[in-house]
DSSP file (Angstrom, degrees, kcal/mol; ACC not computed):
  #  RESIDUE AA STRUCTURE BP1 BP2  ACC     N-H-->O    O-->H-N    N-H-->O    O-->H-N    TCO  KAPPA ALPHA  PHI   PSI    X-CA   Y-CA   Z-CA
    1    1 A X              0   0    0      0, 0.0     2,-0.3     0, 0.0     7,-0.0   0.000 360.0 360.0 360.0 138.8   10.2    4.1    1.1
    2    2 A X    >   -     0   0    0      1,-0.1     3,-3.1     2,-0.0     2,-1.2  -0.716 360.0-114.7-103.4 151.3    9.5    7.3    2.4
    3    3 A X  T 3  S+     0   0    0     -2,-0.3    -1,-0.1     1,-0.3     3,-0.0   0.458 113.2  75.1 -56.3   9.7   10.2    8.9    6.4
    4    4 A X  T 3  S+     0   0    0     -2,-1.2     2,-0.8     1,-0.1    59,-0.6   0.554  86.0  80.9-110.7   7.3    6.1    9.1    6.6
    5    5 A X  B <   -A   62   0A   0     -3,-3.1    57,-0.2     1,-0.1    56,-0.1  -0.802  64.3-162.8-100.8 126.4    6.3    4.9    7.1
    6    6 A X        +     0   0    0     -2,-0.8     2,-0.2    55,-0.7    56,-0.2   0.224  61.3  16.0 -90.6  21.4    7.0    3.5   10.3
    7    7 A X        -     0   0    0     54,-0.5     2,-0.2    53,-0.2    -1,-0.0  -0.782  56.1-168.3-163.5 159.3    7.9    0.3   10.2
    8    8 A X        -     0   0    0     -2,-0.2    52,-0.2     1,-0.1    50,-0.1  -0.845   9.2-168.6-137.7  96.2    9.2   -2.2    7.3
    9    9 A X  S    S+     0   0    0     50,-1.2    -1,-0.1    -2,-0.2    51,-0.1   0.882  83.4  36.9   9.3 -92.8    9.6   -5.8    7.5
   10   10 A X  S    S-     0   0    0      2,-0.2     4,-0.0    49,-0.1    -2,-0.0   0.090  73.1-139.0 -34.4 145.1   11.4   -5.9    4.5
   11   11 A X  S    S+     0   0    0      2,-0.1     2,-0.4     1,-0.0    -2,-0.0   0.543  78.7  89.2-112.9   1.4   13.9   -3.5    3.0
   12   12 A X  S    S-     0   0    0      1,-0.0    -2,-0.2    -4,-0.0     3,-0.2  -0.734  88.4-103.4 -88.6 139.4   12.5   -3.7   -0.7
   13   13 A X        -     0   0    0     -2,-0.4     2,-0.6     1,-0.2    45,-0.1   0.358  55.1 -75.3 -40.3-179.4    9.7   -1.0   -1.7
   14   14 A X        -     0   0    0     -4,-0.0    -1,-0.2    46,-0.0    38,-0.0  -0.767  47.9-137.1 -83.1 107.7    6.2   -2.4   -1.8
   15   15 A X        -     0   0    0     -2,-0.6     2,-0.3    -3,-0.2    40,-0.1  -0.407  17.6-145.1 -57.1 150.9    5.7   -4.4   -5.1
   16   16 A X        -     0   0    0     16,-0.1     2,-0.3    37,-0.0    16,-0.1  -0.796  15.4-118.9-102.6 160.2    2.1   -3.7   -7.0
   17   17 A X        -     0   0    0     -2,-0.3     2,-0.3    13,-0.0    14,-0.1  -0.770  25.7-157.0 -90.5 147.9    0.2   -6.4   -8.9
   18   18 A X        -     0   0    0     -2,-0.3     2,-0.3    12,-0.1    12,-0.2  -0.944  10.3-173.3-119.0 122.9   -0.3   -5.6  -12.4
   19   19 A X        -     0   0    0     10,-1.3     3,-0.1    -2,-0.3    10,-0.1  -0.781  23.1-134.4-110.2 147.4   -3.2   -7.2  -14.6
   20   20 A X        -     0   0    0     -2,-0.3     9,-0.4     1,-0.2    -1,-0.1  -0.194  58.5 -35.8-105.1-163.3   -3.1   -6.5  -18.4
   21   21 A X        -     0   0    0      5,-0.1     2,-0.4     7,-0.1    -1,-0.2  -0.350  64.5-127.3 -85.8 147.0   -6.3   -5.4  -20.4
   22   22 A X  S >  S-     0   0    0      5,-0.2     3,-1.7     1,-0.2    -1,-0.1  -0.826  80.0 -15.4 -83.0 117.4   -9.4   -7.3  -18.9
   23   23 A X  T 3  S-     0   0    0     -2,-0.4    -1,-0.2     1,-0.3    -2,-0.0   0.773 129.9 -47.7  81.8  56.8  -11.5   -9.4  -22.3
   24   24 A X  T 3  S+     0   0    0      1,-0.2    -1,-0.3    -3,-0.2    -3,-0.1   0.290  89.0 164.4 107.0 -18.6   -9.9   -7.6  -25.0
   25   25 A X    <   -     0   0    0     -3,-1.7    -1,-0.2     1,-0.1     4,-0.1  -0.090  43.6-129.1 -50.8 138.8  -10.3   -3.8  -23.7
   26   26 A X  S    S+     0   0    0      2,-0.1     2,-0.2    -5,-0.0    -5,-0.1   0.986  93.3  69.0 -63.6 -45.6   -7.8   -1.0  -25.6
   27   27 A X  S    S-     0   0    0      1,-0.1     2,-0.4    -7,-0.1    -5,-0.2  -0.370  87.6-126.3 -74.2 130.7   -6.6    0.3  -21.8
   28   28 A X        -     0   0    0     -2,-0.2     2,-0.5    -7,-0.1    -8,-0.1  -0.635  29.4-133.5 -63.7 119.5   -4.4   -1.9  -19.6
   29   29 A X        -     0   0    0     -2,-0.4   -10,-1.3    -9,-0.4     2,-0.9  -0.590  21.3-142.1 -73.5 112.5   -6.2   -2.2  -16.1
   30   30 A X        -     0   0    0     -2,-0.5     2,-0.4   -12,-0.2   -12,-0.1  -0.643  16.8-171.5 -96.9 146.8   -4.1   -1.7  -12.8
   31   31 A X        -     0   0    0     -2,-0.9     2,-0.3   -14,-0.1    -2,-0.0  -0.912  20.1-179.3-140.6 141.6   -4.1   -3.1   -9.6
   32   32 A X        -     0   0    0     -2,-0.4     2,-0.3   -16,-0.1   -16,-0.1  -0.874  12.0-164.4-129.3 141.6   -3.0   -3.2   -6.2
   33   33 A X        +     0   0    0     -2,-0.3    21,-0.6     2,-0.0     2,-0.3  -0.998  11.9 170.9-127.4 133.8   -3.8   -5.6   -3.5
   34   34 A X  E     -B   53   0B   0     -2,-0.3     2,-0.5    19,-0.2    19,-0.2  -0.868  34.5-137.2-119.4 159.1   -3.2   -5.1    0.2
   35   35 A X  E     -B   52   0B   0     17,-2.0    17,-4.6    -2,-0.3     2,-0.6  -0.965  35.5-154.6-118.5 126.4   -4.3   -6.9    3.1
   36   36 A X  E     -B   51   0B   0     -2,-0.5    15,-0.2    15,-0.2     2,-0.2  -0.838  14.6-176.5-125.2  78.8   -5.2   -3.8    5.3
   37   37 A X  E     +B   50   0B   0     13,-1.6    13,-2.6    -2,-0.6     2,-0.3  -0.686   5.5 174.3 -84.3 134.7   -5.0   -4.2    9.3
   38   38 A X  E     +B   49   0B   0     -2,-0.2     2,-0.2    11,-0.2    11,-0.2  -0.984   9.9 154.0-145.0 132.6   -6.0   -1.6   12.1
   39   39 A X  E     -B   48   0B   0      9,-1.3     9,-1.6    -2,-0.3     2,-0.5  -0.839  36.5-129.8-145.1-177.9   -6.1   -2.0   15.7
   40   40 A X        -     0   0    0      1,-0.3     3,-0.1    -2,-0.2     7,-0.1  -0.995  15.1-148.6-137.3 146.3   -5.8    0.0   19.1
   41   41 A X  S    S+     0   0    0      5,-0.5     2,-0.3    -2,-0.5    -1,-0.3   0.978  83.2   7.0 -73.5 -34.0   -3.5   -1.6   21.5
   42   42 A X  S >  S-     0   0    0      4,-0.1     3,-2.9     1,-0.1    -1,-0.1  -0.890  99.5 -79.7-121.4 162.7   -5.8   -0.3   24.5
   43   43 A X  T 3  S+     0   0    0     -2,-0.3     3,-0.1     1,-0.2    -1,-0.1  -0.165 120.0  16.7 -42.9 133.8   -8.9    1.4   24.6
   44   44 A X  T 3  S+     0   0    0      1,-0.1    -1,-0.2    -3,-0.0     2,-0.2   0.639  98.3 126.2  84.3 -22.8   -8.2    5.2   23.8
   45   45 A X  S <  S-     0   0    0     -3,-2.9    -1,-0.1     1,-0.1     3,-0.0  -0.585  73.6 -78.0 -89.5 170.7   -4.8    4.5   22.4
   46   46 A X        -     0   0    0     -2,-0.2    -5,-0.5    -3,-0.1     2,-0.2  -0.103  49.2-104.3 -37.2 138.5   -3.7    5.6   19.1
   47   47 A X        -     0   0    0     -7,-0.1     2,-0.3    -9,-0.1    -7,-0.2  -0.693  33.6-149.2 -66.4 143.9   -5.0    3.4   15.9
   48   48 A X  E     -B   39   0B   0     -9,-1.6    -9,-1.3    -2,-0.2     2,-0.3  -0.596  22.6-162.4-146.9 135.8   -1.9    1.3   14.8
   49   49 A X  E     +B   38   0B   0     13,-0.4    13,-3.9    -2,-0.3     2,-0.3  -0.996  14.3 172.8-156.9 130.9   -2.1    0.8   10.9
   50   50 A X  E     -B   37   0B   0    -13,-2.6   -13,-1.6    -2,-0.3     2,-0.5  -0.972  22.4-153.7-165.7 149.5   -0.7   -1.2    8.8
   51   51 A X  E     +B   36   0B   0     -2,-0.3     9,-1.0   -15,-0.2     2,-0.3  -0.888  15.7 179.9-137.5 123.7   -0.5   -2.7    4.9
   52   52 A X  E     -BC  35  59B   0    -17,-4.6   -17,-2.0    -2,-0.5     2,-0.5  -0.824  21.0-139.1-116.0 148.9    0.8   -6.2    3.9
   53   53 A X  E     -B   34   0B   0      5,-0.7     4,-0.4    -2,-0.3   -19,-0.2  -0.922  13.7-140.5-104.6 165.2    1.0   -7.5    0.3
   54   54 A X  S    S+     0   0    0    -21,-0.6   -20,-0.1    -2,-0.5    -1,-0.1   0.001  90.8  45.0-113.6  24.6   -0.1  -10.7    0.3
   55   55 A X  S    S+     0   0    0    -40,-0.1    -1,-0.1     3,-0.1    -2,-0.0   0.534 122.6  28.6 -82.2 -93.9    2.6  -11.9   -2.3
   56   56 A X  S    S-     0   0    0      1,-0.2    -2,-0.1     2,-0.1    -4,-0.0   0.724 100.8-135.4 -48.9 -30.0    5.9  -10.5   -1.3
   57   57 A X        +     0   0    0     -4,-0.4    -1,-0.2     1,-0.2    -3,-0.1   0.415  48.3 158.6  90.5 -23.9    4.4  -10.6    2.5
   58   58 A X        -     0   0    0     -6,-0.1    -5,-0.7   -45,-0.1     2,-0.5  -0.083  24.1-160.0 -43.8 122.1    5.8   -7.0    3.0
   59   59 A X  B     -C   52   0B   0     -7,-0.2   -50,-1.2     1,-0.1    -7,-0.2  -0.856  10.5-174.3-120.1 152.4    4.3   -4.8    5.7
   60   60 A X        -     0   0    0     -9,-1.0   -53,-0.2    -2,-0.5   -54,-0.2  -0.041  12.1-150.2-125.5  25.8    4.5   -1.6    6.0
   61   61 A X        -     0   0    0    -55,-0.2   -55,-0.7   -56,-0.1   -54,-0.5   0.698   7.9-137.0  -6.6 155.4    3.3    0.1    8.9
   62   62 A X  B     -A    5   0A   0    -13,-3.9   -13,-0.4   -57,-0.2   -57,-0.1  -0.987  23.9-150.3-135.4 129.5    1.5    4.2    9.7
   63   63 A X  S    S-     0   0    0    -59,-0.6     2,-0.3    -2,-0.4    -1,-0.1   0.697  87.5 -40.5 -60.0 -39.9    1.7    6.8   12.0
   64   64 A X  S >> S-     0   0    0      1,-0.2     3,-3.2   -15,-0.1     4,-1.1  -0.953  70.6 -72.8 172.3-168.1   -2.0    7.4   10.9
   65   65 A X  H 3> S+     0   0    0      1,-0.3     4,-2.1    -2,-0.3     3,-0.4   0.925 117.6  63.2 -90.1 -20.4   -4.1    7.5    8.3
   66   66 A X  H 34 S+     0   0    0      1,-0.2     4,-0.3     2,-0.2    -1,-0.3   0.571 111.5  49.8 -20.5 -13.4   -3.2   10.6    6.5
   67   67 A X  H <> S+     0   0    0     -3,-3.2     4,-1.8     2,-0.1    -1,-0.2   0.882 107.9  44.7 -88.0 -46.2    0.1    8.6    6.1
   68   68 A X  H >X S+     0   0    0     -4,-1.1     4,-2.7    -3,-0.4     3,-0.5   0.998 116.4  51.7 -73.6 -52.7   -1.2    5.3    4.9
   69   69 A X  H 3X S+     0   0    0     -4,-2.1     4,-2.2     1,-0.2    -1,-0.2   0.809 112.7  48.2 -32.9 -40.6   -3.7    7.8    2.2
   70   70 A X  H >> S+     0   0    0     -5,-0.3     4,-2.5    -4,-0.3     3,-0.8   0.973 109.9  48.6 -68.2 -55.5   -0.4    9.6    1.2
   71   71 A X  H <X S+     0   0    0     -4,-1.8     4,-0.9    -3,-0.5    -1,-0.2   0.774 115.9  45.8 -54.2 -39.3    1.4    6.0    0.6
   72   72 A X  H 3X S+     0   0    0     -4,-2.7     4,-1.6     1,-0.2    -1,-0.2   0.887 113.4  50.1 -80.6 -22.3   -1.8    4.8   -1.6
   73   73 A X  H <X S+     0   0    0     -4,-2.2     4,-3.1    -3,-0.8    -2,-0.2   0.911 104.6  52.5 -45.9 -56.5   -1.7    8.0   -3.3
   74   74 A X  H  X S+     0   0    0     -4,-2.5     4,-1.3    -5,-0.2     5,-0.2   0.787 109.1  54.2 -68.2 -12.6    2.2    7.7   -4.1
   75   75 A X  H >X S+     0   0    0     -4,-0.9     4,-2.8     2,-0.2     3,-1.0   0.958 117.7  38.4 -80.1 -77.3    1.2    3.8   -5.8
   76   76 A X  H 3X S+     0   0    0     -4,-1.6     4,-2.5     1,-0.3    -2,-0.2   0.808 116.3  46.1 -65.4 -44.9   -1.4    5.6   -8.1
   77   77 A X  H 3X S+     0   0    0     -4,-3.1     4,-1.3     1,-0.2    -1,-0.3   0.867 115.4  46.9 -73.8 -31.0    0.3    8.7   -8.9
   78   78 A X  H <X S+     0   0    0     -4,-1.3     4,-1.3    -3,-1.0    -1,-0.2   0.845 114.4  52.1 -57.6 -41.3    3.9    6.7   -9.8
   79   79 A X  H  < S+     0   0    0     -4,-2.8    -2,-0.2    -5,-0.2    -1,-0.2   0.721 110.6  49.8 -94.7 -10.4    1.8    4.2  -11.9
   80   80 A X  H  < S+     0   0    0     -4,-2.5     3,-0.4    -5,-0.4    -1,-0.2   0.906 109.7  46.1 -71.3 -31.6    0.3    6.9  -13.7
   81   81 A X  H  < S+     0   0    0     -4,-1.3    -2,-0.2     1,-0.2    -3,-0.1   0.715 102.0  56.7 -51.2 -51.2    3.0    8.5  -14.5
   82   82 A X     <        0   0    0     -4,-1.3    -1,-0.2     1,-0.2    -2,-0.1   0.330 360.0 360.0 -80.1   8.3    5.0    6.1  -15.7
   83   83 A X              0   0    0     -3,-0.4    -1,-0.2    -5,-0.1    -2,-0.1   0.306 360.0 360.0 -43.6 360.0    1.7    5.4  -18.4
């Protein structure tokens, strides 16, 4: 986990789902599912942001959303990479 998440549950990284080629297709299809909550505690305050899988149950909190985009960025660009 990297300094741009602010809170962990957990202390193991965020598992991704993986699904393997859809009906026979050459390329393996990936995917990540998160259960994706944002709220403000008062009117006016900052948004409070935050990303569960709904296996492992991990959550992961954000400082805002420039954080959480970088953290869905860092899932695609690591699972491309390792392609």
């Amino acid at each position: 986990m990297t300094s741009s998440h602010m809170t962990s549950k957990k202390t193991s990284p965020v598992s991704s789902l993986h699904c393997s080629a859809l009906s026979g297709g050459s390329s393996a299809r990936r995917y990540h599912a998160f259960l994706l909550r944002l709220w403000q505690e008062e009117e006016g305050a900052p948004w409070r942001i935050q990303v569960e899988h709904p296996y492992t149950r991990e959550v992961v909190g954000f400082a805002s959303l420039e954080r959480l985009m970088q953290f869905l960025n860092e899932k695609v660009t690591t699972e491309r990479k390792a392609l």
